[in-house]
MARVEX-475936 format. One record per residue (C-alpha): residue number from 1; x, z, y. Coordinates in nm, 2 decimals, m for minus. Layout:
// residues N
<rec><guke>NUM</guke><px>X</px><pz>Z</pz><py>Y</py></rec>
...
END
This chain:
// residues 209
<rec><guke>1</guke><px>0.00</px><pz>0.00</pz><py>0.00</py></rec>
<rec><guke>2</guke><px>0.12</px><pz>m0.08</pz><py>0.38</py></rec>
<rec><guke>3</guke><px>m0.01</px><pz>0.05</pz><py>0.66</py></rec>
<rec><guke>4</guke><px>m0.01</px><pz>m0.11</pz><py>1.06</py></rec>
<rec><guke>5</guke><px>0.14</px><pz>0.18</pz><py>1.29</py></rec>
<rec><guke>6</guke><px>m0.05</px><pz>0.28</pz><py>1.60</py></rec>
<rec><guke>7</guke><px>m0.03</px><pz>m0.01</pz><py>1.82</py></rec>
<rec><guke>8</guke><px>m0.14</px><pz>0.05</pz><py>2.21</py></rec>
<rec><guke>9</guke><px>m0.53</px><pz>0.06</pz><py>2.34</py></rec>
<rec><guke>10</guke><px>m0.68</px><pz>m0.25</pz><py>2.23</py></rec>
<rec><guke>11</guke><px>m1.04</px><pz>m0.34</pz><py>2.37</py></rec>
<rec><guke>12</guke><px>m1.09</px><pz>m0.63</pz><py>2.13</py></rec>
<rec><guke>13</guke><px>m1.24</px><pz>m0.59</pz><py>1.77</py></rec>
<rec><guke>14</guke><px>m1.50</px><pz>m0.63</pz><py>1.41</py></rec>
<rec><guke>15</guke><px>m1.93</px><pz>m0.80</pz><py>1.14</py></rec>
<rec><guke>16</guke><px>m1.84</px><pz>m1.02</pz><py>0.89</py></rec>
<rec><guke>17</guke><px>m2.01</px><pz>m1.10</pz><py>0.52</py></rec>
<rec><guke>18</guke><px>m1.87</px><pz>m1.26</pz><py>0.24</py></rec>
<rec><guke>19</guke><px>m1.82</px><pz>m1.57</pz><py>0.43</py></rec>
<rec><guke>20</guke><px>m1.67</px><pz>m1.44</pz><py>0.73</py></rec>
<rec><guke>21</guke><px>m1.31</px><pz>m1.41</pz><py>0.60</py></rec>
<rec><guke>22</guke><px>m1.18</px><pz>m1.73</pz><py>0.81</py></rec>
<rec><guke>23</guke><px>m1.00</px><pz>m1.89</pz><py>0.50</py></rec>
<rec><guke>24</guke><px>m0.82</px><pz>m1.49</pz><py>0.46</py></rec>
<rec><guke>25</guke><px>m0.73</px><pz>m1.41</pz><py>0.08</py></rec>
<rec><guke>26</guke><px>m0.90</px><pz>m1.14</pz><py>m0.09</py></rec>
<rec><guke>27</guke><px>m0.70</px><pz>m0.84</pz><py>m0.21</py></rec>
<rec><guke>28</guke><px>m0.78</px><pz>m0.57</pz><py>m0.47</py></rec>
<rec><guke>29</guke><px>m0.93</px><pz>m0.22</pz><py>m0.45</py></rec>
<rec><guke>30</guke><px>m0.77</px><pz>0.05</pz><py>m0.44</py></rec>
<rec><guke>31</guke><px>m0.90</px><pz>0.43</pz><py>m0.46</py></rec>
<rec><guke>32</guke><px>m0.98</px><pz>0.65</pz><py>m0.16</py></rec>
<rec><guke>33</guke><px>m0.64</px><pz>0.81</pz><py>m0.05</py></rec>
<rec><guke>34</guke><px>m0.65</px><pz>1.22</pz><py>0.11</py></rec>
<rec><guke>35</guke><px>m0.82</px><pz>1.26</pz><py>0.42</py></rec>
<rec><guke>36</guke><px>m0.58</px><pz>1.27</pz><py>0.69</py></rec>
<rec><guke>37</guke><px>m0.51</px><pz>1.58</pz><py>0.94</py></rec>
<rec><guke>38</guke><px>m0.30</px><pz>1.48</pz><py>1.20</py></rec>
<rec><guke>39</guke><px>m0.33</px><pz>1.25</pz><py>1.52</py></rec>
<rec><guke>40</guke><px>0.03</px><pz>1.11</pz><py>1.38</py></rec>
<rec><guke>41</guke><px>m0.14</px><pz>0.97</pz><py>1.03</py></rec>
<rec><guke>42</guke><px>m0.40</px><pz>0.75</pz><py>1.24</py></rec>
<rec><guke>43</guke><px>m0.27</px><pz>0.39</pz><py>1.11</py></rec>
<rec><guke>44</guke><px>m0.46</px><pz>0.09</pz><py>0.98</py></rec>
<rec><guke>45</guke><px>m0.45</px><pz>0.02</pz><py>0.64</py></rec>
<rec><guke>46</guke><px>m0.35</px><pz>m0.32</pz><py>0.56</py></rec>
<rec><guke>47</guke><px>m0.42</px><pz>m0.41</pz><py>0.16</py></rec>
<rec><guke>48</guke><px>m0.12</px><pz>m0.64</pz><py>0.10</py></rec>
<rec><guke>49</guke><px>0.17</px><pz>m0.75</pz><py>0.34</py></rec>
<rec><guke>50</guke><px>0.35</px><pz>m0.70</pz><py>0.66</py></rec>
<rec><guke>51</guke><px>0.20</px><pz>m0.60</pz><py>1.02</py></rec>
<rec><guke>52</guke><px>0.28</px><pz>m0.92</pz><py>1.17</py></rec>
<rec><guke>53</guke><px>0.10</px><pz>m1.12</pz><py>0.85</py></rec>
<rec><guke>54</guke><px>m0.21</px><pz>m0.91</pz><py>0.91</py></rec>
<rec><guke>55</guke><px>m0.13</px><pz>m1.05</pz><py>1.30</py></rec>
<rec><guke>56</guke><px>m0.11</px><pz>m1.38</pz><py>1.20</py></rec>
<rec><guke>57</guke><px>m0.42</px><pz>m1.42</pz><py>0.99</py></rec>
<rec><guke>58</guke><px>m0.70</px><pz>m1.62</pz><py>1.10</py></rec>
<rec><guke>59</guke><px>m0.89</px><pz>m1.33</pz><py>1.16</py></rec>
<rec><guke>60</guke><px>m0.59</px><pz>m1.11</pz><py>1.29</py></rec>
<rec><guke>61</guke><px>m0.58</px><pz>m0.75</pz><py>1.29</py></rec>
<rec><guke>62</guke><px>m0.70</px><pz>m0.49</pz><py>1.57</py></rec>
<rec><guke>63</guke><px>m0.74</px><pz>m0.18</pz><py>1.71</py></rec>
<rec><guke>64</guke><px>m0.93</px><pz>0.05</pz><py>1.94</py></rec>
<rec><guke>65</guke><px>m0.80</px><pz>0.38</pz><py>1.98</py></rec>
<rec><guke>66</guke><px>m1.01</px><pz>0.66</pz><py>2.17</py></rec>
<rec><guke>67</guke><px>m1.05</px><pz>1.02</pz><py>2.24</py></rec>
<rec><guke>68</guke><px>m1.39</px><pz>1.22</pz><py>2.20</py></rec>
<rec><guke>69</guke><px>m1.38</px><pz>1.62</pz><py>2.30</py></rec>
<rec><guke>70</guke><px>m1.03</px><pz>1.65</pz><py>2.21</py></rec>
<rec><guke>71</guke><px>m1.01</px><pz>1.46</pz><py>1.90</py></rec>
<rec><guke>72</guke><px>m0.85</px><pz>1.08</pz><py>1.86</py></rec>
<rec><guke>73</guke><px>m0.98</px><pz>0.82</pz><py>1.65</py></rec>
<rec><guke>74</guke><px>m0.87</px><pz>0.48</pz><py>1.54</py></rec>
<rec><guke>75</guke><px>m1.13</px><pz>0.20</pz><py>1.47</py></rec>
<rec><guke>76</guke><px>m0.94</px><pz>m0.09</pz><py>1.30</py></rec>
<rec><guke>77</guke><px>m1.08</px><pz>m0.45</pz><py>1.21</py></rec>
<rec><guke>78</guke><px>m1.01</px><pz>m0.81</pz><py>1.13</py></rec>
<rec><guke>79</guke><px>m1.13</px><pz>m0.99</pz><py>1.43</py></rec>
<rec><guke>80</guke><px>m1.28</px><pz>m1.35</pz><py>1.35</py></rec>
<rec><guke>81</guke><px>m1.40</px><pz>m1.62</pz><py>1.58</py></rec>
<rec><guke>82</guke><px>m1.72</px><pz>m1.83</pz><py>1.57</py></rec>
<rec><guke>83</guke><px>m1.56</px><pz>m2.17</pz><py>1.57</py></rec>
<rec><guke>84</guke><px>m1.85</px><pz>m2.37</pz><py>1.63</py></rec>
<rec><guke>85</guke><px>m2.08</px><pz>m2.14</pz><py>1.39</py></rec>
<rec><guke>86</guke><px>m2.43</px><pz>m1.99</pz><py>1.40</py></rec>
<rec><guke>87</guke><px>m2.27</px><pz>m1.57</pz><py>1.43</py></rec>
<rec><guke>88</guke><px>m2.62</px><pz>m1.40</pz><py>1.41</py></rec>
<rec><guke>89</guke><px>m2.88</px><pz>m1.50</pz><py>1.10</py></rec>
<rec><guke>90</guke><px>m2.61</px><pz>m1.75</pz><py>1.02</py></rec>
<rec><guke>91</guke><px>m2.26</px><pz>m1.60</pz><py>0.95</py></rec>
<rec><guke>92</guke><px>m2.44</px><pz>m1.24</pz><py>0.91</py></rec>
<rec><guke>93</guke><px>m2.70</px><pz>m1.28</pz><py>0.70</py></rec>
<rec><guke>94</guke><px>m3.02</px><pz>m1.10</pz><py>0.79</py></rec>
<rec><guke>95</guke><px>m3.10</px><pz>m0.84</pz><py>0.54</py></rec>
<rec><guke>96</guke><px>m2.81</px><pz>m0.76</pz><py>0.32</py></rec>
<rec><guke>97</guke><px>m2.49</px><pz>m0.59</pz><py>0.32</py></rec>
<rec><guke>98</guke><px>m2.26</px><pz>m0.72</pz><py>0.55</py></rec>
<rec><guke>99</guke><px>m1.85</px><pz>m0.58</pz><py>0.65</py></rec>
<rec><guke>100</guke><px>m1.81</px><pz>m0.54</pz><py>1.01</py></rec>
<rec><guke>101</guke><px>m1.46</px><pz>m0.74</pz><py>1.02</py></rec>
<rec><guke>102</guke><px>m1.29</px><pz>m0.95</pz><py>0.82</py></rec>
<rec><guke>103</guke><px>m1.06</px><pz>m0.93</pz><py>0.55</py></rec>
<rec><guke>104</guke><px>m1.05</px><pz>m0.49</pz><py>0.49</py></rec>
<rec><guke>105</guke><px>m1.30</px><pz>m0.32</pz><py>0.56</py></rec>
<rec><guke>106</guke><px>m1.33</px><pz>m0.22</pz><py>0.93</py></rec>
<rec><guke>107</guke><px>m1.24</px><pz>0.16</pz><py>0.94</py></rec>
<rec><guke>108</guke><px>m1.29</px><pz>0.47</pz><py>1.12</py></rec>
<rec><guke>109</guke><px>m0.97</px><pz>0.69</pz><py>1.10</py></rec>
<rec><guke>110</guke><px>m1.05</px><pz>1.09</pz><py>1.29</py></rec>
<rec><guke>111</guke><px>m0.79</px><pz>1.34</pz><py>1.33</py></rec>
<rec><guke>112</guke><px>m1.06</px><pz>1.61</pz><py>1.35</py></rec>
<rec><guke>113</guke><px>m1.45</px><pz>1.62</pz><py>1.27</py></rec>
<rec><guke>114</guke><px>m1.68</px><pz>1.41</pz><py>1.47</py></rec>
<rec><guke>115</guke><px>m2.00</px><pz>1.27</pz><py>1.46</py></rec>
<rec><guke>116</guke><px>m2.04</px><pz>0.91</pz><py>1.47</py></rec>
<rec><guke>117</guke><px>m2.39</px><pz>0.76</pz><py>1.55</py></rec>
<rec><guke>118</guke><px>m2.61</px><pz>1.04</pz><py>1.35</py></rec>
<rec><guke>119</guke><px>m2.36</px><pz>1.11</pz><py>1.07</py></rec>
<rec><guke>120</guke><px>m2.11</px><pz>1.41</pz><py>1.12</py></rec>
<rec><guke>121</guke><px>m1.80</px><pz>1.36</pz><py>0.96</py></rec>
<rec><guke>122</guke><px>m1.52</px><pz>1.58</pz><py>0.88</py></rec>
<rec><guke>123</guke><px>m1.13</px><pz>1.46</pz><py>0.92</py></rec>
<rec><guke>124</guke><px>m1.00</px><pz>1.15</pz><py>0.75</py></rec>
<rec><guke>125</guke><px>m1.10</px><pz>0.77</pz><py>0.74</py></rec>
<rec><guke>126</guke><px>m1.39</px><pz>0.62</pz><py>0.64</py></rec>
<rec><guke>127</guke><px>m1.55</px><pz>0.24</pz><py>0.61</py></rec>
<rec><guke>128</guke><px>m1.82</px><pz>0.10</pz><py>0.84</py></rec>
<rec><guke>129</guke><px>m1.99</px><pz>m0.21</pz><py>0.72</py></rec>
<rec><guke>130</guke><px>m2.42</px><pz>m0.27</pz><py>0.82</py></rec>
<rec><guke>131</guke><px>m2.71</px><pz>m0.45</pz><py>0.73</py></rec>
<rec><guke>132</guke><px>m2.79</px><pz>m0.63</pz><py>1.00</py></rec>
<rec><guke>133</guke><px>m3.18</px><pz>m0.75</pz><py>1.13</py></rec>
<rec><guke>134</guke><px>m3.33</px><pz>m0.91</pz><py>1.39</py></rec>
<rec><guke>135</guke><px>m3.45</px><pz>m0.62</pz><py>1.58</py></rec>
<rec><guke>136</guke><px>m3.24</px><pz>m0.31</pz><py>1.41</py></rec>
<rec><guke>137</guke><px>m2.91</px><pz>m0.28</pz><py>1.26</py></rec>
<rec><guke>138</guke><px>m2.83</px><pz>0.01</pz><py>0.99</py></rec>
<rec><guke>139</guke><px>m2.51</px><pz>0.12</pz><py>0.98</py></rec>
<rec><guke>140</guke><px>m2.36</px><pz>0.30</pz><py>0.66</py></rec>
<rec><guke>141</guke><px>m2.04</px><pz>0.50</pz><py>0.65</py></rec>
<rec><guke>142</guke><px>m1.81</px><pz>0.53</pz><py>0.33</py></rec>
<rec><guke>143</guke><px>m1.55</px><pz>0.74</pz><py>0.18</py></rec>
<rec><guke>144</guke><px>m1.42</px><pz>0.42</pz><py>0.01</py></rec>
<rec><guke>145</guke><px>m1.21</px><pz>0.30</pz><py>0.27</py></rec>
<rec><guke>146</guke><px>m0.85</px><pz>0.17</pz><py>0.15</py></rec>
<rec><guke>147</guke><px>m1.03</px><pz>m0.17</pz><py>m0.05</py></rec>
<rec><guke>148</guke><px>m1.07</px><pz>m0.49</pz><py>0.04</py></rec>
<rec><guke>149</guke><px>m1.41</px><pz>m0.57</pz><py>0.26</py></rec>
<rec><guke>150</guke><px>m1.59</px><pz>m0.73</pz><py>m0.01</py></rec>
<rec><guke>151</guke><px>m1.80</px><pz>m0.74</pz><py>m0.22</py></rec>
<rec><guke>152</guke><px>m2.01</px><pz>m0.43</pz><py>m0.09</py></rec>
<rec><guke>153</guke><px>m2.18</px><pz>m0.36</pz><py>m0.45</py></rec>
<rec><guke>154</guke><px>m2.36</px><pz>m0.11</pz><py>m0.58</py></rec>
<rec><guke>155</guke><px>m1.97</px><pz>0.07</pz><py>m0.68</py></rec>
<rec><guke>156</guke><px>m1.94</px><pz>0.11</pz><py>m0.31</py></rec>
<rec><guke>157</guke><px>m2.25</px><pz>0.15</pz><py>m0.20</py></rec>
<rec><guke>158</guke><px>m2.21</px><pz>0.48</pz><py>m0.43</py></rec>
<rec><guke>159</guke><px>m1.99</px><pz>0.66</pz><py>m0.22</py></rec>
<rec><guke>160</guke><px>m2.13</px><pz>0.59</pz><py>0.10</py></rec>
<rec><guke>161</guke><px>m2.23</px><pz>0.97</pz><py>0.33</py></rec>
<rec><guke>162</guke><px>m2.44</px><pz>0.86</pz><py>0.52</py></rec>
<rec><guke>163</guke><px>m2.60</px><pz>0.54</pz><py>0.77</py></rec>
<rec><guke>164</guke><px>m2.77</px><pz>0.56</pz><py>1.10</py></rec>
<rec><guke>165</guke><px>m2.96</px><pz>0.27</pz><py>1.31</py></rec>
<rec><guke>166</guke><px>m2.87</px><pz>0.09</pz><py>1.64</py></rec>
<rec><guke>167</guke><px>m3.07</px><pz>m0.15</pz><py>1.86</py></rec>
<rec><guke>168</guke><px>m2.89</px><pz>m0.46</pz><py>1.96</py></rec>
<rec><guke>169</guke><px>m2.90</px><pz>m0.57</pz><py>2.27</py></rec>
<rec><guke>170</guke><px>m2.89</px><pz>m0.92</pz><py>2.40</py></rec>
<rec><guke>171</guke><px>m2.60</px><pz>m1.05</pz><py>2.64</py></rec>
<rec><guke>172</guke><px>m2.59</px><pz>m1.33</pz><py>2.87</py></rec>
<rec><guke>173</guke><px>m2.16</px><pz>m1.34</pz><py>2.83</py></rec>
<rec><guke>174</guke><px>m2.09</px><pz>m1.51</pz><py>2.47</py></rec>
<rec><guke>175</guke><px>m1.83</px><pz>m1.38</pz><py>2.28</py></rec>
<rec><guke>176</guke><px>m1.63</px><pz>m1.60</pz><py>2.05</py></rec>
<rec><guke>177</guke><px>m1.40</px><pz>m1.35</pz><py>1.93</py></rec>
<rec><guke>178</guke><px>m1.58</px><pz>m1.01</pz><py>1.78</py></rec>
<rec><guke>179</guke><px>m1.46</px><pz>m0.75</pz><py>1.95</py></rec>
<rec><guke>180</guke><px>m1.48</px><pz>m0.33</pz><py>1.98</py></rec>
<rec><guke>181</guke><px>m1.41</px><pz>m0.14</pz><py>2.28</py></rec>
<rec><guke>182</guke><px>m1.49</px><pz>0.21</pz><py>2.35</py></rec>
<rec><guke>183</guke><px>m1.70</px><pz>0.33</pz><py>2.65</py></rec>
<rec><guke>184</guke><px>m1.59</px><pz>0.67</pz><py>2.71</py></rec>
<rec><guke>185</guke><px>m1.86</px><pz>0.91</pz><py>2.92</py></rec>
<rec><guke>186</guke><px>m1.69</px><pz>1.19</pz><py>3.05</py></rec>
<rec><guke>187</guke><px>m1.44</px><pz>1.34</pz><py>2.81</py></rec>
<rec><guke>188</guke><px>m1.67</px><pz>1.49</pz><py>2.56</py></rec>
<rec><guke>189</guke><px>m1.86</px><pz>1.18</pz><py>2.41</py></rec>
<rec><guke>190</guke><px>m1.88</px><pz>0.78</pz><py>2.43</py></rec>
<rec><guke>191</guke><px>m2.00</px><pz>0.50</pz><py>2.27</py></rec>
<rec><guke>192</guke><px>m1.83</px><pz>0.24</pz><py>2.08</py></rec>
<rec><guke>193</guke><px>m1.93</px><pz>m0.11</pz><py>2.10</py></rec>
<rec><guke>194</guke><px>m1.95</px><pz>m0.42</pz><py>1.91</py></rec>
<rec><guke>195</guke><px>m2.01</px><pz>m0.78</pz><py>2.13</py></rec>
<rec><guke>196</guke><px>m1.97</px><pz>m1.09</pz><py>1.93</py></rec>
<rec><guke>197</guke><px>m2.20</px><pz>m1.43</pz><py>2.03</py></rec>
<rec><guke>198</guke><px>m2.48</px><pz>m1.31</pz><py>2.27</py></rec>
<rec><guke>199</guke><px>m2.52</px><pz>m0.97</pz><py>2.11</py></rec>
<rec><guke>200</guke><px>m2.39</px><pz>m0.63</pz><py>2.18</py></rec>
<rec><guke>201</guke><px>m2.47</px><pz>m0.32</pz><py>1.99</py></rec>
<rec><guke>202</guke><px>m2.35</px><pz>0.05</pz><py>2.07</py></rec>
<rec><guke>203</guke><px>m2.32</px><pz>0.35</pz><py>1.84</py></rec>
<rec><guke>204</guke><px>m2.27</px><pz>0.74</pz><py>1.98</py></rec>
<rec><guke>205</guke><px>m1.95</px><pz>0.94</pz><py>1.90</py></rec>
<rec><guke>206</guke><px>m1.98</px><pz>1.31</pz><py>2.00</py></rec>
<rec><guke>207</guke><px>m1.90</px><pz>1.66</pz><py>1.89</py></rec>
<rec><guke>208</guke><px>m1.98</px><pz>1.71</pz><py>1.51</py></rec>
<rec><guke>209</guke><px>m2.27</px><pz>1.92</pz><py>1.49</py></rec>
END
């Protein structure tokens, strides 16, 4: 296993199916690894080669660091492009299971407990992926996290802790490239948002309850 070190703030990032991988290889999976304590062990986790591969792939690899009461967190993804593709209903298929980047799965790594959307998690790192609709998005988070993104089958589903639901919001900028950036309000909560095409959607990070 390989890991990318903590790069600096990046305001780009990750929803992708099956089909979103841009032409990436799949890699196999690999069992959860301990959760992680420390501000200093918040790195991506890249399933086979080097940094500057993961860099150069079609969907390259990205960050978005942040800070919630105290705590730092590392979102990382693979960040594809539209190219000419229908994102929305098309590329993310209405209904089903679908990774929120490409290539690994897009994960959360916390250095202390938080909350993210409605789920409160405890330190370590965790996988995001969603089943996107139309009108409401749900969100799962999983303890299965150092895999590649797909398939998302009933052996991952399995350890998933818990999902939550977002709204998404219609934008007049389109996005080519899917990107993350975190919102921060005040110093004690924020939102982290997803913007690819002409939609945005937001989830809460706060205190764990």
């Amino acid at each position: 296993m390989r890991r990318l070190s903590t790069l600096p703030l990046l305001l780009v990032g990750g929803l992708i199916g099956s089909a979103c991988a841009g032409g990436d290889e799949a890699g196999d999976e690999a069992a959860p690894a301990a959760a992680m304590t420390s501000s200093e062990t918040l790195e991506c986790y890249i399933a086979r080669g080097t940094m500057a591969e993961a860099q150069e792939r079609p969907s390259p690899l990205q960050e978005t660091r942040f800070t919630v009461d105290g705590t730092e967190g590392l979102l990382c993804y693979g960040a594809p492009s539209a190219r000419g593709r229908d994102i929305m209903g098309g590329l993310l298929v209405y209904g089903q299971p679908e990774r929120i980047g490409a290539n690994e799965p897009t994960t959360i790594h916390l250095a202390g407990p938080l909350t993210v959307g409605t789920v409160s998690l405890e330190p370590g790192s965790y996988s995001i992926y969603a089943i996107p609709n139309e009108d409401e998005w749900q969100f799962f988070i999983n303890s299965n996290w150092e895999r590649w993104g797909i398939p998302i089958d009933e052996s991952v589903r399995a350890t998933e802790v818990g999902s939550f639901t977002v709204e998404p919001e219609p934008m007049d900028e389109y996005v080519e490239t899917l990107r993350y950036r975190f919102e921060p309000m005040g110093d004690s909560m924020g939102d982290m948002i997803m913007e690819w095409e002409n939609t945005r959607l937001r989830f809460h990070l706060h205190p764990a309850t």
